[in-house]
C-alpha positions in Angstrom: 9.7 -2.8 -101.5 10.3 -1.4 -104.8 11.3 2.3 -106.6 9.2 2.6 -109.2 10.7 5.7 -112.2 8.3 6.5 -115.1 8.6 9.0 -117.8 11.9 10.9 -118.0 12.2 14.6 -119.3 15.2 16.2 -120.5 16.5 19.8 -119.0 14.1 21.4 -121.4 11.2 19.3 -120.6 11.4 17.1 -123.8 10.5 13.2 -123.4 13.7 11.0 -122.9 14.5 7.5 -122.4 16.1 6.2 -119.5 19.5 4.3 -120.0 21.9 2.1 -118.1 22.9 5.1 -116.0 19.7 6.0 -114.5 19.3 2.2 -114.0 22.6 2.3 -111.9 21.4 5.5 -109.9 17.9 4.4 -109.0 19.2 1.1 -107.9 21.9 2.9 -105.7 19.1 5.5 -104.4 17.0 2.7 -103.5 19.7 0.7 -101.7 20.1 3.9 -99.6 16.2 3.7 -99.2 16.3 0.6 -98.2 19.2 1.5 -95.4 17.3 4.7 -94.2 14.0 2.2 -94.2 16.0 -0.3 -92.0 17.0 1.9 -89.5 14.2 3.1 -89.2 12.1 0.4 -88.5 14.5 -0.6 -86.2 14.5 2.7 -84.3 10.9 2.6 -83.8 11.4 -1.1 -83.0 13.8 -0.1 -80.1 11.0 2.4 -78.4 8.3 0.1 -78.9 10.3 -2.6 -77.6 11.5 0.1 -74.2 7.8 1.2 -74.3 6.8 -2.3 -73.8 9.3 -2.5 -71.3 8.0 0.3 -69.0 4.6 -1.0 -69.2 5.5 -4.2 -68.5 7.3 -3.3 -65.5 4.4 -0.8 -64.3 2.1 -3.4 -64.6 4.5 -6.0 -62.2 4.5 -3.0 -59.7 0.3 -3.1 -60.1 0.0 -6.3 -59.5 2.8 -6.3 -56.5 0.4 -3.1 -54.8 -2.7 -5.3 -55.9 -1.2 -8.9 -53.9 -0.3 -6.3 -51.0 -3.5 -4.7 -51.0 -5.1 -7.9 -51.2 -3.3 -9.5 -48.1 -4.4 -6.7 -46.2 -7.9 -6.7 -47.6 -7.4 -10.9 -45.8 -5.9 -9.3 -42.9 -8.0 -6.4 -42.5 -11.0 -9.2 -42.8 -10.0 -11.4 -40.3 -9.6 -8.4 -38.2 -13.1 -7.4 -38.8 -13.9 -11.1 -38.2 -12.6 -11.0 -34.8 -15.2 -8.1 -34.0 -18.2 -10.2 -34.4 -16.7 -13.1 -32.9 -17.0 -14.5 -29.1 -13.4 -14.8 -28.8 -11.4 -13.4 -25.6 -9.8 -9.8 -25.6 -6.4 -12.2 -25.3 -7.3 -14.2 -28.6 -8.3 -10.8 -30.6 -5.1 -8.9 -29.2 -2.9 -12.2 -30.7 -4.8 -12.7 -33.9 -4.1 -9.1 -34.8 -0.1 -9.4 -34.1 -0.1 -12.5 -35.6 -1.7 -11.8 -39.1 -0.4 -8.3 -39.3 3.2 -9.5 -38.9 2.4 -12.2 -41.4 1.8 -10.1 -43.9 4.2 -7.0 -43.5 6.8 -10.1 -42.9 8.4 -8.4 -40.4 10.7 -10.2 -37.4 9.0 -9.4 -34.3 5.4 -7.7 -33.5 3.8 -6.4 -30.9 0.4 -4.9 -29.1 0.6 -3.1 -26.3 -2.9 -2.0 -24.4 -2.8 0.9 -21.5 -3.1 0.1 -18.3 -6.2 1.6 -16.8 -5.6 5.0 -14.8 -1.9 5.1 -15.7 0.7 5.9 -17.3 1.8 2.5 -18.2 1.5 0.1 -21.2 2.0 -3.6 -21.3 2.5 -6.0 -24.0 -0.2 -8.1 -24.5 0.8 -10.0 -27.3 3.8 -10.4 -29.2 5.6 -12.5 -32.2 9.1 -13.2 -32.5 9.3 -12.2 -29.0 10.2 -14.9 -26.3 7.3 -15.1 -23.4 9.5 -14.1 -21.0 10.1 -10.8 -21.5 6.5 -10.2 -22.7 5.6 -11.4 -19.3 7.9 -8.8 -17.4 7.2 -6.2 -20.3 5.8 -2.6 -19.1 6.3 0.6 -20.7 5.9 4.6 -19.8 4.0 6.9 -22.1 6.2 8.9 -23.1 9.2 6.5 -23.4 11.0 4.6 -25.8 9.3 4.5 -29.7 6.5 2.7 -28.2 5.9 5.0 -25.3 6.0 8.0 -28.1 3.7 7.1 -30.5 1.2 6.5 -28.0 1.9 9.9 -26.1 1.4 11.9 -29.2 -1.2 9.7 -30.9 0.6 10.0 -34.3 2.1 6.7 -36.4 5.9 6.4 -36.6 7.9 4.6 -39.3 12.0 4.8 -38.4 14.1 3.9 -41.6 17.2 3.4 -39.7 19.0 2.9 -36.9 20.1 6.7 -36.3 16.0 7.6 -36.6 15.8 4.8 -34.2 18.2 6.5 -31.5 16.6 9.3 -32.3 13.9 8.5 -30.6 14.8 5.6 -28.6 18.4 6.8 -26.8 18.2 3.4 -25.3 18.5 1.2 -28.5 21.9 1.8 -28.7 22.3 -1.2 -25.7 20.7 -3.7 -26.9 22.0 -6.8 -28.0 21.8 -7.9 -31.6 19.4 -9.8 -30.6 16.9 -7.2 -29.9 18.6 -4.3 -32.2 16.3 -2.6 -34.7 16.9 -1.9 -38.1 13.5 -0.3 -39.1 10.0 0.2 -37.5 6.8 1.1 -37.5 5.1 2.3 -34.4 1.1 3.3 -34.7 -1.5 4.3 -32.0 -4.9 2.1 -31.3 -7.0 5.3 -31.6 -11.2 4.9 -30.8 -12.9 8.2 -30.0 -9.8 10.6 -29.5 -8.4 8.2 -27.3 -5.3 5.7 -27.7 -5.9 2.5 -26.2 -2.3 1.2 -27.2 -0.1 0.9 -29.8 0.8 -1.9 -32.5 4.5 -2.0 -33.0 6.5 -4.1 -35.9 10.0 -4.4 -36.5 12.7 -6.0 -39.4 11.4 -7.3 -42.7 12.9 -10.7 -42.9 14.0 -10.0 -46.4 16.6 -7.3 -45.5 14.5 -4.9 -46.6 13.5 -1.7 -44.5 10.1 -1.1 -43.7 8.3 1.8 -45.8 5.4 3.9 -46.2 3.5 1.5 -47.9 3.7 -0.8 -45.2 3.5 2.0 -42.7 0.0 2.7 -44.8 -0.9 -1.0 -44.2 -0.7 -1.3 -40.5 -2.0 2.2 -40.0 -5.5 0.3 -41.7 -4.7 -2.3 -39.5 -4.7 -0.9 -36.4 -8.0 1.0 -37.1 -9.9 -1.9 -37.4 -8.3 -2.9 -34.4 -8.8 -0.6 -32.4 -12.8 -1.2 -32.9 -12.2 -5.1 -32.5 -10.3 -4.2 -29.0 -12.9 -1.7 -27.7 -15.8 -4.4 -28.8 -13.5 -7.0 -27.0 -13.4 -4.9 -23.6 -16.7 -4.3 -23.8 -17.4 -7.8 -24.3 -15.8 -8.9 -21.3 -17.4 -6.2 -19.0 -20.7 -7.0 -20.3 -19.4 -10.7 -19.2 -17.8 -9.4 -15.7 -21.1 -6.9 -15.4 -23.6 -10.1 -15.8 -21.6 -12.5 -13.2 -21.9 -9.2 -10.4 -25.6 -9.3 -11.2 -25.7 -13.1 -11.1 -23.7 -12.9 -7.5 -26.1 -9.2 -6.4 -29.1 -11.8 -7.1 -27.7 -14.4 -4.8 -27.0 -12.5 -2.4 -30.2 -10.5 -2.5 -31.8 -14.3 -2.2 -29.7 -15.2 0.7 -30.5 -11.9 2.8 -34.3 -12.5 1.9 -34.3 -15.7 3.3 -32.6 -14.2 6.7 -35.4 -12.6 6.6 -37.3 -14.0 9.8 -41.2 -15.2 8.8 -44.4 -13.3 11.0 -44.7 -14.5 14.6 -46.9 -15.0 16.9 -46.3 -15.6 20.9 -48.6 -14.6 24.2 -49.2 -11.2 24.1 -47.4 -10.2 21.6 -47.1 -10.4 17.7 -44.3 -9.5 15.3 -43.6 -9.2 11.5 -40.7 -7.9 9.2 -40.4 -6.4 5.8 -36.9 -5.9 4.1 -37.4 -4.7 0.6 -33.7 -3.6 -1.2 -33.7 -0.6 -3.4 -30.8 -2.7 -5.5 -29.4 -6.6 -5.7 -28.0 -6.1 -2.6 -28.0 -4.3 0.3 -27.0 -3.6 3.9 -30.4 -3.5 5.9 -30.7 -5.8 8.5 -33.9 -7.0 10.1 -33.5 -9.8 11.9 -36.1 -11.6 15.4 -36.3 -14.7 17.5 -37.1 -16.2 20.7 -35.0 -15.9 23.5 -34.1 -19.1 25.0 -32.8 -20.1 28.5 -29.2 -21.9 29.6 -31.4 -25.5 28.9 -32.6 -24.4 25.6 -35.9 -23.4 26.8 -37.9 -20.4 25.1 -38.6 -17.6 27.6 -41.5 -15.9 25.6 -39.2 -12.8 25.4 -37.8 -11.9 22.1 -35.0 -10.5 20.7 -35.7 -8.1 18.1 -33.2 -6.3 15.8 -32.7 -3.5 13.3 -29.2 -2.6 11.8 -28.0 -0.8 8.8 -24.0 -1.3 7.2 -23.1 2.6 6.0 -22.9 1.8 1.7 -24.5 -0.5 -0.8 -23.7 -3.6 -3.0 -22.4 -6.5 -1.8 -19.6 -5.1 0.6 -22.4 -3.7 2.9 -24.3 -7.0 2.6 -21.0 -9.0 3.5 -20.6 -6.9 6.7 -23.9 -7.1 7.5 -24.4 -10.9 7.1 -21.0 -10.9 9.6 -22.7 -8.3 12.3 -25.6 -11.4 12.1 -23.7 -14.1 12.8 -21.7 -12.1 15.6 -24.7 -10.7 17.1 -26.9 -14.1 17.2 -23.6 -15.6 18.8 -22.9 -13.1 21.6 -26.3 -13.0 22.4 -27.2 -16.9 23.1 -23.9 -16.1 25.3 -25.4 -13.2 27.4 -28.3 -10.8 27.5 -25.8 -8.3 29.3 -27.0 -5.6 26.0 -24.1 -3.1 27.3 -21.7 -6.2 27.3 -22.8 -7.3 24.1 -22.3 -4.1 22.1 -19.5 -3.7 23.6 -17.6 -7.0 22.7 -19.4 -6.8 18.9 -17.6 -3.2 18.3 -14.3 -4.5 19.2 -15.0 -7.3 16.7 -15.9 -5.2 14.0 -13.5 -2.3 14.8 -11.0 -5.2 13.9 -12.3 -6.6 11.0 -13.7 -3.7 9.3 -11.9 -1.2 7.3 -11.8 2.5 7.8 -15.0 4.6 6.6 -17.3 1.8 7.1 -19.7 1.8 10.4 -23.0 0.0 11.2 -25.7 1.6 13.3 -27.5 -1.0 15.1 -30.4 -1.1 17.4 -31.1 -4.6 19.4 -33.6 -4.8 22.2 -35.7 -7.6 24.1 -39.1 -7.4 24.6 -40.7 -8.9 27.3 -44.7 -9.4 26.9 -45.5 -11.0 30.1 -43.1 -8.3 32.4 -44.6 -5.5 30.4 -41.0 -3.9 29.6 -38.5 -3.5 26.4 -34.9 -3.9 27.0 -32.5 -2.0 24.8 -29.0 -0.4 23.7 -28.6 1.5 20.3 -25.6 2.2 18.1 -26.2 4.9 16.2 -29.5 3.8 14.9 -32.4 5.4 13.8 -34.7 6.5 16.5 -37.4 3.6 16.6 -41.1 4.6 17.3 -43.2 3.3 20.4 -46.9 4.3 20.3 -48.5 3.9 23.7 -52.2 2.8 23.0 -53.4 4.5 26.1 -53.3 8.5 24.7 -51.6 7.7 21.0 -48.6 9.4 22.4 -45.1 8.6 20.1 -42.0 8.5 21.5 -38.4 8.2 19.4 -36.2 5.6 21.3 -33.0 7.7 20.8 -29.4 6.1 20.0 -27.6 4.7 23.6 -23.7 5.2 21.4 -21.7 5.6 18.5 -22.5 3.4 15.3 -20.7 0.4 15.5 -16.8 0.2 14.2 -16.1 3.8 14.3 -14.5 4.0 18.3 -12.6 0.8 19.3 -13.7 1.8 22.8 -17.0 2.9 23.2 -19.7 2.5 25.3 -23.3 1.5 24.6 -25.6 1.9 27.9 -29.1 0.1 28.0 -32.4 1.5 28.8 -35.7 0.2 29.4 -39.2 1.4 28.2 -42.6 -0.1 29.7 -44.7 -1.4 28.0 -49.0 -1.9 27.7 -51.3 -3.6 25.9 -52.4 -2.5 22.5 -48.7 -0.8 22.4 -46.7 -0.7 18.9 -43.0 -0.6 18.2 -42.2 0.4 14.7 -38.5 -0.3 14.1 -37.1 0.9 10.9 -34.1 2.1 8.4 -33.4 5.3 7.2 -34.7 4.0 4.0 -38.3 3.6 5.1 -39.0 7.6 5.5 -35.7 8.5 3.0 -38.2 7.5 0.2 -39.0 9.9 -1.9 -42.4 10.7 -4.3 -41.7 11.6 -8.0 -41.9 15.7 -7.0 -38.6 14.5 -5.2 -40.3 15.5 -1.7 -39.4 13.0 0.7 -41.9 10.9 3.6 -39.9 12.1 6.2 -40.4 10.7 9.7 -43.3 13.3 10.4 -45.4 11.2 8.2 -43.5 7.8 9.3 -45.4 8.8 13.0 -48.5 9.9 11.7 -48.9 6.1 9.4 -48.5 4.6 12.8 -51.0 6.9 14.2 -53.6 5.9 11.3 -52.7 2.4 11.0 -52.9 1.4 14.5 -55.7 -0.4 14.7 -53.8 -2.7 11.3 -52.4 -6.0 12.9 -48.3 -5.9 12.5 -48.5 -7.9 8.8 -50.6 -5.5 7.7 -48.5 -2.2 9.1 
């Protein structure tokens, strides 16, 4: 730029003109202007310039945070993904290693899920980690880094190896191969409860693993946790649909055991089995006797049983009292003998706490007479026609499968025309009306009292 002098006074304020000496000192005070200038600009330049350098680098570190929060946003998505999917509790549990360990770039990674009603974990799904020992991998709550986290339900992240042995004594053993620098350990939490816990070990940079990335899987893991639970409860629905499918087969199979209404000379039977669930362990069960040559005797054998529990244990065991029943008895009509030998079979097969009560008789229209032994089983009802008069046929022995040697002595009831036997289950007079008052067998009597005059279908 330029100094620009004008008008120059003398010491008593008189006008003067500038000569070559004022020339020489302006020019040397604006060389020192134009120094001090200089420097200045220069100074100012220097903070702009650091200025510009701070922001720059502030804005690297933005955009560093803004990738890493945008890889987790991906991971956290696919995550979420995984939720609504129809993919297996095995192909969630790896996706989520997989992708989180992708983007923390760690080494190895690994999900471990509780074992249900224990204090175990196991490793359902790993990276960097060689099958075999995720195959043999189990872990105590309360144990190792792992075994910590998911004990106290809080996130650990281990800089270094000392806060490593810190918590893990045993970490000093292992081999290089397996020797932590830094982790991070955090619980699968869902409703105050920790399913498991996703573990990650070793950048493969070097680097050690910090609370940013601690921040990351701890996101993570949340919407894993939900994607596990839904998983779990995807697969239960699954399991809970295929017991239905297999109650509903088997309460189809038992149904059709169920003998159609018959007719023979002087006499008439029917049978109703009606299960309070898919499956059950009522058994009602009739035919006609038949001689050594295969020829009918117009007796039949007539049976009631009931398997102590429900579901399809109690209709297994019942299905198997069937098959040993009809088999002993086209052998013998020895009822004592019978009972006997079908107790030891059971006793043997059957385990501990289960029991069938059983009631099996033959009834004979044309000798007048009912045959019968009784396990345990609820009192069946004869109604004489000649004075209405009921009488309970009481249990001959112990339910079935409870004493490996019991006995099971027969008796015999005469019979009349116009006579009724009602045989049932507990589950005919257990019933209960919506006051929660039940039928009772007071009232089971007096129906057969009232309806006596029904034909058996209609009973």
């Amino acid at each position: 730029g330029v100094v620009n002098l004008a008008d120059k006074h003398g010491a008593g304020g008189e006008p003067e003109e500038f000569g070559e000496g004022d020339l020489q000192t302006a020019l040397m005070l604006a060389n020192q202007a134009a120094l001090a200038i200089d420097g200045a600009e220069r100074a100012e330049s220097r903070d702009d310039h650091d200025r510009l350098q701070a922001t720059l680098a502030s804005l690297k570190e933005q955009v560093l945070a803004l990738e890493s929060q945008t890889a987790a946003l991906a991971v956290i998505q696919q995550v979420t993904d995984s939720i609504a999917s129809a993919g297996t509790l095995e192909e969630v549990l790896e996706g989520i290693v997989r992708h989180t360990a992708r983007l923390l770039r760690v080494r190895r990674g690994s999900l471990l899920l509780r074992e249900p009603g224990s204090r175990r974990m196991r490793m359902q799904a790993a990276v960097g980690i060689p099958a075999r020992v995720v195959a043999r991998s189990r872990t105590e709550i309360g144990r190792g880094i792992a075994g910590r986290c998911a004990e106290s339900g809080e996130p650990l992240l281990l800089c270094d190896g000392a806060a490593i042995r810190g918590v893990d004594p045993e970490a000093r053993e292992r081999t290089d191969e397996y020797r932590t620098q830094s982790a991070i350990c955090v619980p699968l939490r869902l409703r105050g409860e920790v399913l498991g816990v996703l573990s990650l070990t070793d950048r493969v940079d070097g680097k050690e693993l910090g609370p940013a990335d601690l921040f990351v899987a701890q996101i993570v893991a949340n919407q894993a946790s939900v994607a596990i639970w839904n998983a779990q409860l995807r697969e239960q629905a699954v399991a809970g649909a295929e017991v239905q499918q297999a109650l509903a087969v088997a309460r189809e199979i038992q149904q059709s055991l169920v003998p159609e209404d018959a007719r023979a000379p002087g006499l008439e039977v029917a049978a109703r089995s009606i299960a309070c669930s898919g499956a059950g362990g009522d058994y009602v069960d009739f035919w006609p006797c038949q001689d050594g040559d295969g020829r009918e005797t117009g007796a039949f054998a007539l049976v009631i049983g009931d398997v102590s529990g429900h579901g399809m244990g109690a209709a297994l065991l019942m299905a198997t009292t069937r098959a040993f029943l009809r088999g002993l008895l086209s052998q013998s009509s020895d009822l004592p003998e019978v009972m006997r030998r079908l107790n030891g079979l059971l006793a043997r097969d059957v385990r501990r706490g289960r029991f069938v009560t059983l009631f099996v008789g033959i009834v004979s229209a044309d000798r007048r007479t009912l045959h019968y032994a009784s396990a345990g089983h609820d009192p069946p009802l004869h109604r004489r026609a000649a004075d209405g008069a009921i009488e309970a046929l009481h249990a001959t022995g112990p339910p079935l499968a409870v004493v490996d040697e019991a006995s099971f002595p027969d008796r015999r009831v005469a019979l009349a025309p116009g006579d009724w036997l009602l045989l049932t289950t507990d589950g005919a007079w257990e019933l209960r009306s919506p006051e929660g008052e039940p039928f009772g067998r007071d009232r089971l009597a007096g129906a057969l009292a009232d309806l006596a005059a029904e034909t058996p279908p209609g009973l």
